[in-house]
GUZAPA-299311 format. One line per 8 residues: their letters; for each residue x, y negated, z of C-alpha. Coordinates in nm, 3 decimals, padded with zeros to 5 digits. Last residue first. Example, Ala and Ser with C-alpha at 12.3 -4.5 7.8 and 13.67 -1.06 7.14 Angstrom:
BEGIN
sa) 01.367:00.106:00.714 | 01.230:00.450:00.780
END
This chain:
BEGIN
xxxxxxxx) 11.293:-09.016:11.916 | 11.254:-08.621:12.075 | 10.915:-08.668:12.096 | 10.733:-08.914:11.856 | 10.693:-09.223:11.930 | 10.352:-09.407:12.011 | 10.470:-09.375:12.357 | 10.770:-09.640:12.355
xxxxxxxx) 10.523:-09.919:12.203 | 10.280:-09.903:12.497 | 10.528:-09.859:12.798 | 10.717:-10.156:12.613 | 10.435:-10.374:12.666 | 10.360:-10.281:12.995 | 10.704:-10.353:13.107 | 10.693:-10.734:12.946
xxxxxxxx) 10.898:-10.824:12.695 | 11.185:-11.136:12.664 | 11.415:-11.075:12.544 | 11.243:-10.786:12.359 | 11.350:-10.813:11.965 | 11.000:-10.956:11.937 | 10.859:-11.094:12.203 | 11.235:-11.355:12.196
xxxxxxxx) 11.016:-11.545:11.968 | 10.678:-11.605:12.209 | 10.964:-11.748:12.465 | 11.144:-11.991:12.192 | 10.794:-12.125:12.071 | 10.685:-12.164:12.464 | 11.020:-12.356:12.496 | 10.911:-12.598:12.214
xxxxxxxx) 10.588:-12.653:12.338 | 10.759:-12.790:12.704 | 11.026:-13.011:12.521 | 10.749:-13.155:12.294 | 10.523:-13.226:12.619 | 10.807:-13.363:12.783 | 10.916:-13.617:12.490 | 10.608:-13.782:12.551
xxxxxxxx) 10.230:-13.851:12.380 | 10.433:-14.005:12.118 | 10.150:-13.936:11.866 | 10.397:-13.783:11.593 | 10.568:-13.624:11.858 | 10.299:-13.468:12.079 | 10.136:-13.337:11.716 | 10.516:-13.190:11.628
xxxxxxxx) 10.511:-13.007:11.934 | 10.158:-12.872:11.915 | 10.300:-12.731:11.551 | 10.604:-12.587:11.748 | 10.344:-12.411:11.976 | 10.131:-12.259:11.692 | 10.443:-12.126:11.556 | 10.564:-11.932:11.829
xxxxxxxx) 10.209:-11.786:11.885 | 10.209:-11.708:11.471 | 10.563:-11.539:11.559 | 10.412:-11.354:11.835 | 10.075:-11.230:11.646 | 10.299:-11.155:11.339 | 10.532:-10.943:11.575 | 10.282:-10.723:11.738
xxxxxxxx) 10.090:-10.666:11.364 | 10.477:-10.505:11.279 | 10.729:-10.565:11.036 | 10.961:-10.362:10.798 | 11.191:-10.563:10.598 | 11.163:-10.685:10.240 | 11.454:-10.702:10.047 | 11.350:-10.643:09.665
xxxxxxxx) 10.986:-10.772:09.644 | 10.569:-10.653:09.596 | 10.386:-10.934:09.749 | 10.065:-10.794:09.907 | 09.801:-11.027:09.983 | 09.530:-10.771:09.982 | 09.329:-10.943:09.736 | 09.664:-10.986:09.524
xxxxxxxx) 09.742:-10.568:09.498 | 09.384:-10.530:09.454 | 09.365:-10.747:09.180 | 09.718:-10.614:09.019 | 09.534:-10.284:09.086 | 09.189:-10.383:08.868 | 09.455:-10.487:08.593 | 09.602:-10.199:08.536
xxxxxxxx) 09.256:-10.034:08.568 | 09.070:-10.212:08.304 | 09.054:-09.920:08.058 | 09.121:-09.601:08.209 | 08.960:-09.364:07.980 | 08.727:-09.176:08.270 | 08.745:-09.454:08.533 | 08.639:-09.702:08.260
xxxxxxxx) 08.680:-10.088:08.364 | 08.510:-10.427:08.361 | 08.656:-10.582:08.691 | 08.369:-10.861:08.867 | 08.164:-11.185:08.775 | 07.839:-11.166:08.572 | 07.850:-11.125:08.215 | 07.770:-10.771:08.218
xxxxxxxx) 08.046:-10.511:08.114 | 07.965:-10.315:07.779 | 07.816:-09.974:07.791 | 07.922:-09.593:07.795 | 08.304:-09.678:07.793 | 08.250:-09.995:08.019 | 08.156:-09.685:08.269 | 08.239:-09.895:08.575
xxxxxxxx) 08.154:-10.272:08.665 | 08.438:-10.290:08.994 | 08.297:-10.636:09.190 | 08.581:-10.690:09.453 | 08.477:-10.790:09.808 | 08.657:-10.917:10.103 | 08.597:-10.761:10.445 | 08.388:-10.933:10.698
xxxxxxxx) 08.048:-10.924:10.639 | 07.847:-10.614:10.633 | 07.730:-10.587:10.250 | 07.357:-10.698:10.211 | 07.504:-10.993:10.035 | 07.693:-10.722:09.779 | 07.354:-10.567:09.674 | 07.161:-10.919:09.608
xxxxxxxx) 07.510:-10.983:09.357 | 07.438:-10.681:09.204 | 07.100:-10.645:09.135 | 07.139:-10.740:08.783 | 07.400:-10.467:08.695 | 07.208:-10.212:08.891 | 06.912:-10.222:08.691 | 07.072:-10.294:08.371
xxxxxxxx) 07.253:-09.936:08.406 | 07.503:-09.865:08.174 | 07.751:-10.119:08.354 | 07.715:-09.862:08.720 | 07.829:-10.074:08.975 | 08.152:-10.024:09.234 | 08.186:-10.247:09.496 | 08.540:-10.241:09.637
xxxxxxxx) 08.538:-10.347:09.978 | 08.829:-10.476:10.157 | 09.028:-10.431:10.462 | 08.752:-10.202:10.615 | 08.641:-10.161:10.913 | 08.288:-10.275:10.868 | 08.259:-10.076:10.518 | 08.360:-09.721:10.724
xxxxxxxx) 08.059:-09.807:10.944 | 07.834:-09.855:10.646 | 07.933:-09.541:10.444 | 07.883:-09.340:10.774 | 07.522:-09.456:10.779 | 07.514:-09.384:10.417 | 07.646:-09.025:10.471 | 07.381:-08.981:10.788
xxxxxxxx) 07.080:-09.068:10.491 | 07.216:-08.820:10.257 | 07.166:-08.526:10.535 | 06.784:-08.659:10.630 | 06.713:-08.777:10.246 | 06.762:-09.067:10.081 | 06.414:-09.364:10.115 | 06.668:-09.658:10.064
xxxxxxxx) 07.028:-09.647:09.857 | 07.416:-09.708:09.933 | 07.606:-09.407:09.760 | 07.794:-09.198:10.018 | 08.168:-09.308:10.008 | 08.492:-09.290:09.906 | 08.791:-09.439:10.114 | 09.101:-09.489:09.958
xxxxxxxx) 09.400:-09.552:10.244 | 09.655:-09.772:10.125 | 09.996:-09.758:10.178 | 10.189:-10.091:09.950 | 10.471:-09.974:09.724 | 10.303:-10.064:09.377 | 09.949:-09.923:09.529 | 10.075:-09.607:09.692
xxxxxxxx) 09.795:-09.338:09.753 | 09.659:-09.200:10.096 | 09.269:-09.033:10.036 | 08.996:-09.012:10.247 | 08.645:-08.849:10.162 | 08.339:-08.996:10.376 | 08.025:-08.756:10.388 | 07.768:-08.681:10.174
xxxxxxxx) 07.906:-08.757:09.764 | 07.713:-08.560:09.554 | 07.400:-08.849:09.589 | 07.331:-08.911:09.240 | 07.371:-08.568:09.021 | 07.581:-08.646:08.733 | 07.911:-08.499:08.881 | 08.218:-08.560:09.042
xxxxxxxx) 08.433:-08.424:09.329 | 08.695:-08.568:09.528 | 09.055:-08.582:09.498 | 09.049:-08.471:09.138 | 09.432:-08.644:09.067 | 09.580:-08.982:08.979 | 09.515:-09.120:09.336 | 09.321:-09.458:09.155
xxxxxxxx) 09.150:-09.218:08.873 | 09.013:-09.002:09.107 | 08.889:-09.249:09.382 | 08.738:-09.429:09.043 | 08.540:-09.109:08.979 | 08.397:-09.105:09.257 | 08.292:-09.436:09.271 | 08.122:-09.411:08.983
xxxxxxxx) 07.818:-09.606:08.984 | 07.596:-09.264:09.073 | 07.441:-09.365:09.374 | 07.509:-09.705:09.426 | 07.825:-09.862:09.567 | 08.074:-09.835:09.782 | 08.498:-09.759:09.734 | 08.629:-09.879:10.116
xxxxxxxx) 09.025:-09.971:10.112 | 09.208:-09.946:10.436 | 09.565:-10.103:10.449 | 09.885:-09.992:10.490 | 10.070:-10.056:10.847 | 10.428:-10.046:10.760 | 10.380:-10.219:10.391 | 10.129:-10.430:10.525
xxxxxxxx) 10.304:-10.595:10.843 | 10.649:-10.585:10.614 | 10.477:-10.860:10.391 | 10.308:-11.065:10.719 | 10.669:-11.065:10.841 | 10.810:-11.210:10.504 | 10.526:-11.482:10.497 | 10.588:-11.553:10.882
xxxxxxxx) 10.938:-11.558:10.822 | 10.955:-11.838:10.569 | 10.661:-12.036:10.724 | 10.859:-12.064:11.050 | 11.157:-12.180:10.817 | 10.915:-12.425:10.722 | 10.822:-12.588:11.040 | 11.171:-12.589:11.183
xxxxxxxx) 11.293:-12.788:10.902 | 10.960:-13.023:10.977 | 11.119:-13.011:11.333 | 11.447:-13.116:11.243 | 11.348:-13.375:11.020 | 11.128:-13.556:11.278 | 11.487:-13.484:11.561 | 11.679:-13.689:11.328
xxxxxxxx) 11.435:-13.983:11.252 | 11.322:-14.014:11.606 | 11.730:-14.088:11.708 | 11.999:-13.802:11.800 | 12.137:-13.984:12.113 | 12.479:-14.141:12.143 | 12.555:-14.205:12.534 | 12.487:-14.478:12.769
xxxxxxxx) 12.247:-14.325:12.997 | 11.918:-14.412:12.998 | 11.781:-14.079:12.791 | 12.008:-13.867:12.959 | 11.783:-13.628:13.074 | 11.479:-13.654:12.818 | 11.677:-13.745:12.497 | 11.913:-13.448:12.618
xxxxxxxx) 11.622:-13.261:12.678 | 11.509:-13.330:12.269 | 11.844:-13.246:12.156 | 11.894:-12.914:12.325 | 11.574:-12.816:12.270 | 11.627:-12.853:11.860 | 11.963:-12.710:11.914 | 11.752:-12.342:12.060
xxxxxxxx) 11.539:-12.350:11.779 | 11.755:-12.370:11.515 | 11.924:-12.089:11.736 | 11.616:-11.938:11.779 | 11.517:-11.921:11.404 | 11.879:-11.722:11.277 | 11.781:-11.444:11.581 | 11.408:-11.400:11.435
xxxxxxxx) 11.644:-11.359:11.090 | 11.900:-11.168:11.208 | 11.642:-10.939:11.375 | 11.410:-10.901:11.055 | 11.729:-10.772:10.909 | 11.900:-10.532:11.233 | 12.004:-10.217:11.024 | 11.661:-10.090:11.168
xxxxxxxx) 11.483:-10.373:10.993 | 11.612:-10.269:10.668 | 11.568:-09.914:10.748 | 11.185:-09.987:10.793 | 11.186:-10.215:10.435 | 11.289:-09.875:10.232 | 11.097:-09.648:10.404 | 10.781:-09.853:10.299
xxxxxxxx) 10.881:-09.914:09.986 | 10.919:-09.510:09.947 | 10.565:-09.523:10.081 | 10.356:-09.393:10.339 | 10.675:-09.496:10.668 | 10.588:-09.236:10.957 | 10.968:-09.148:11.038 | 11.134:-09.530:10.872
xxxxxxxx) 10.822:-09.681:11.147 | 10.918:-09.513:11.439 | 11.295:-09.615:11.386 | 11.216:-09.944:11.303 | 11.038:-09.984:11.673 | 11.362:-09.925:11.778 | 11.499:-10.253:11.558 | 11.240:-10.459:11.645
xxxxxxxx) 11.317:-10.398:12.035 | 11.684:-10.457:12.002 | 11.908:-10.151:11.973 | 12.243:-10.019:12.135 | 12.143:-10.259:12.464 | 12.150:-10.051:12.677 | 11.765:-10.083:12.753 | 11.680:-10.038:12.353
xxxxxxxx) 11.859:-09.739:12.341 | 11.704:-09.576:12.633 | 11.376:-09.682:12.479 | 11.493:-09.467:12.167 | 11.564:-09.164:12.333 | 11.247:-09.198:12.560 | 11.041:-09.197:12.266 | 10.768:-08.942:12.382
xxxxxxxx) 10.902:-08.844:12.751 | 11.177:-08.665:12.774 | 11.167:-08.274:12.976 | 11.413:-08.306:13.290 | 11.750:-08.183:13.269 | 11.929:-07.997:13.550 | 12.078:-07.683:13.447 | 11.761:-07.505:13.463
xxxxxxxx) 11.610:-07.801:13.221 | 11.891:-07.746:13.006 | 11.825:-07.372:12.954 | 11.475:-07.399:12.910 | 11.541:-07.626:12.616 | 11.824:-07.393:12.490 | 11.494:-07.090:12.536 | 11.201:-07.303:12.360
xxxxxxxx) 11.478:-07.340:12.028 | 11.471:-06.970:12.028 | 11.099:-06.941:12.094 | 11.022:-07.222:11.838 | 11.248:-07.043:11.566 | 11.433:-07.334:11.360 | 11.816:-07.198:11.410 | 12.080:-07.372:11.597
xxxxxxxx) 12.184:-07.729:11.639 | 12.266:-07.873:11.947 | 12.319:-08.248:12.056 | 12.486:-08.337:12.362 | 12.445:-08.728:12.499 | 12.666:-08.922:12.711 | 12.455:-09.288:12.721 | 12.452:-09.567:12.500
xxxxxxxx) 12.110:-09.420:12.354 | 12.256:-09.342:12.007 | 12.602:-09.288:12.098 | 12.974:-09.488:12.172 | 12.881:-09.564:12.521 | 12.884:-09.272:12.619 | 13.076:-08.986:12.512 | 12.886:-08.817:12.183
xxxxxxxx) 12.925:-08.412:12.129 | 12.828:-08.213:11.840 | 12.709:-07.815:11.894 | 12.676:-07.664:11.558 | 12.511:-07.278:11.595 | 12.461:-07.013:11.733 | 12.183:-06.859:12.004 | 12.069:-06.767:12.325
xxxxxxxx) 12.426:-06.576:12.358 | 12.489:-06.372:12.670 | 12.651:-06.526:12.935 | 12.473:-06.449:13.267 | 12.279:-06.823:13.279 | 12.194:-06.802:12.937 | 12.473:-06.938:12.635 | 12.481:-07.144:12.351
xxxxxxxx) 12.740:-06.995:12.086 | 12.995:-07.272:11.907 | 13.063:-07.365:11.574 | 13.227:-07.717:11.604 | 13.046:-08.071:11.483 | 13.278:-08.361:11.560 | 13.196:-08.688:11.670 | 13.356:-08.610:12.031
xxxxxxxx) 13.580:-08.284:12.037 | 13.322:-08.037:12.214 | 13.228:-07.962:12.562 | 13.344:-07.685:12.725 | 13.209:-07.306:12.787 | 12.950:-07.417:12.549 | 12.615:-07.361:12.758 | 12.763:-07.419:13.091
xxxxxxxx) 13.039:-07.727:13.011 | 12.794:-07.887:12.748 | 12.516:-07.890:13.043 | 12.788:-08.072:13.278 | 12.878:-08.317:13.007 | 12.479:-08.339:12.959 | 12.415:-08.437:13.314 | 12.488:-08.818:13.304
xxxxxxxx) 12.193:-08.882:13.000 | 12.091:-08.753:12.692 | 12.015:-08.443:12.562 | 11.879:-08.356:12.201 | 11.780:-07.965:12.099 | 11.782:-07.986:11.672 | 11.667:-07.664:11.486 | 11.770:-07.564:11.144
xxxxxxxx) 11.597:-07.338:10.866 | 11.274:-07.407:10.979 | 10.913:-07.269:11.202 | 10.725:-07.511:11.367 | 10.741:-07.792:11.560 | 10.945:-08.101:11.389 | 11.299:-08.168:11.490 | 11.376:-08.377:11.792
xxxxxxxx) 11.377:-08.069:12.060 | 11.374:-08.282:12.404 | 11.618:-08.299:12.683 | 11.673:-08.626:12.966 | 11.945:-08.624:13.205 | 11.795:-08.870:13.454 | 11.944:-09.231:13.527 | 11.613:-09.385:13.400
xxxx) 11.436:-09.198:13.670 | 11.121:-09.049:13.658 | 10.985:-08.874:13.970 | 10.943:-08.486:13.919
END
């Protein structure tokens, strides 16, 4: 069947499986006519009614709440029919089947909440909220998605294109009506202007870069030597026996993940086969994996062994022979057994848990997380377009400084306002909103 966006549209938006309540969502000019067949009537709008949902020969598929929003006043602006009965898949399988006979077509993944971005009951940062509040890590996580889905990183995106926006005005003015004989904002006026700009681009590129991590977590690889610890440290950092640990060098073969919450921020704890020469056929695959999780990382930490005086002076050779790219933290474990070196790095005890406190406010700060009341929920999509933005008002401020022409400045400064309206989708291409729509889930 050919896609329209005026199809009637039905998906089941709870999870698969087995549960207590089931949700069947439709959305579009058809579900009136499916509420008329399956409810014998649709129901008072905004309010949830017992009803039966009925088969083509009127015997009861199931019972439940049937709720009923008139367009525009819904989630997708459009007439949409929610029913919820009981969490079977096969009874939940038959209302679906129902509303496709009656004219429905199955959605596509997020189709609910790109219909809601094209009439206009969302913004593009605010539907991509909703994705992000269902797979937010961390409660800070959840909190900073709803922020942006109530429209915060909006305001403030919104709040920089109007500054934006007068800025434009007054340098075309200066560029239209520059011989007429009217008052003109002089250099003076429009310099401070743009250095206001320039910090208020700052602003929101700090707070954006904040919401980035929380929605997108980071990837932390634990390497070292066989034996160091690492292990152990996993353990200690998820606060359970994730992995296991023992004397023998080498337990670890393959690459154990764990998810823990780092003062709000997601990160994802990787633990790894110890790094060593001349290991076995199996041990030699873990290491191999061990390097390709260390060149995706976010950052490394490098976990030596402080009872062992071998390890503790080879350390710095060891972290060279790193692959570059991720920053490195120096972990010296098993300060219970030993004292820490005097060489640079964290002196802590997985076992007792001395020096871990302070080996997370590290990590925290390595990672450039920022732990703070009111942050919003950002994506990488809308650094990369606010960094674009900014790039362009900085090329502005070089053509004004050198007086290379008011032209140039005009022309960066309506790049800057294009790259902005990227994120809340004024201006979006399809492809890009093909991309973001299908990452949803179905039935969002």
């Amino acid at each position: 069947m050919t896609e329209r966006r005026g199809d009637t549209i039905v998906a089941i938006a709870t999870p698969p499986g087995r549960g207590g309540i089931g949700i069947v969502r439709v959305s579009g000019p058809g579900a009136g006519g499916i509420a008329e067949a399956m409810l014998r009537g649709t129901p008072v709008p905004r309010r949830a009614e017992t009803r039966r949902f009925l088969d083509a020969d009127g015997s009861a598929l199931d019972a439940g709440l049937a709720l009923w929003f008139p367009a525009p006043a819904s989630f997708t602006g459009e007439d949409v029919l929610e029913l919820h009965g009981h969490g079977g898949p096969l009874v939940l399988d038959l209302i679906v089947g129902r509303c496709l006979e009656l004219g429905a077509r199955p959605a596509r993944a997020g189709e609910f909440s790109e219909r809601a971005f094209l009439n206009d009951k969302l913004d593009l940062a605010q539907a991509e909220a909703v994705a992000d509040l269902i797979d937010a890590a961390s409660a800070a996580a959840a909190r900073a998605a709803l922020r942006s889905l109530e429209g915060e990183l909006s305001a403030r995106v919104h709040a920089l294109e109007t500054a934006l926006v007068e800025l434009r005005v007054q340098v075309e003015a200066s560029i239209d009506f520059g011989e007429e004989d009217i008052e003109l904002p002089g250099e003076s006026a429009v310099a401070g202007r743009l250095a206001t700009l320039g910090r208020e681009f700052g602003a929101l590129a700090q707070g954006t870069e904040q919401g980035r991590l929380l929605q997108e977590g980071c990837v932390v690889v634990i390497a070292g030597r066989p034996n160091a610890g690492k292990s152990s440290l996993l353990n200690a950092l998820a606060g359970h026996d994730a992995a296991i640990v023992t004397e023998v060098p080498g337990t670890t073969r393959d690459v154990l993940r764990e998810r823990i919450d780092l003062d709000g921020l997601p990160l994802l704890l990787l633990d790894t086969a110890g790094l060593r020469e001349g290991a076995g056929r199996v041990e030699a695959e873990g290491i191999r994996r061990a390097r390709a999780e260390l060149e995706r990382a976010d950052h490394v930490l490098y976990v030596v062994d402080a009872a062992d005086p071998t390890a503790c002076t080879s350390c710095s050779s060891d972290v060279e022979a790193l692959p570059p790219g991720p920053s490195v933290t120096v972990v010296f474990n098993k300060t219970d057994l030993a004292p820490p070196p005097a060489a640079a790095g964290f002196a802590i005890s997985a076992v007792d848990g001395r020096g871990l406190p302070e080996l997370r406010r590290a990590l925290r700060e390595a990672l450039g997380y920022q732990p703070a009341a009111g942050a919003f929920g950002a994506r990488r999509r809308h650094l990369d377009a606010l960094r674009r933005a900014q790039a362009r008002h900085d090329a502005a401020v070089r053509h004004f400084t050198a007086r290379a022409g008011m032209e140039l400045v005009a022309e960066e400064l309506r790049l800057a306002h294009d790259a902005l309206g990227e994120i809340t989708g004024r201006f979006t291409d399809d492809d890009l909103l093909g991309r973001i729509f299908a990452s949803f889930c179905i039935g969002k």
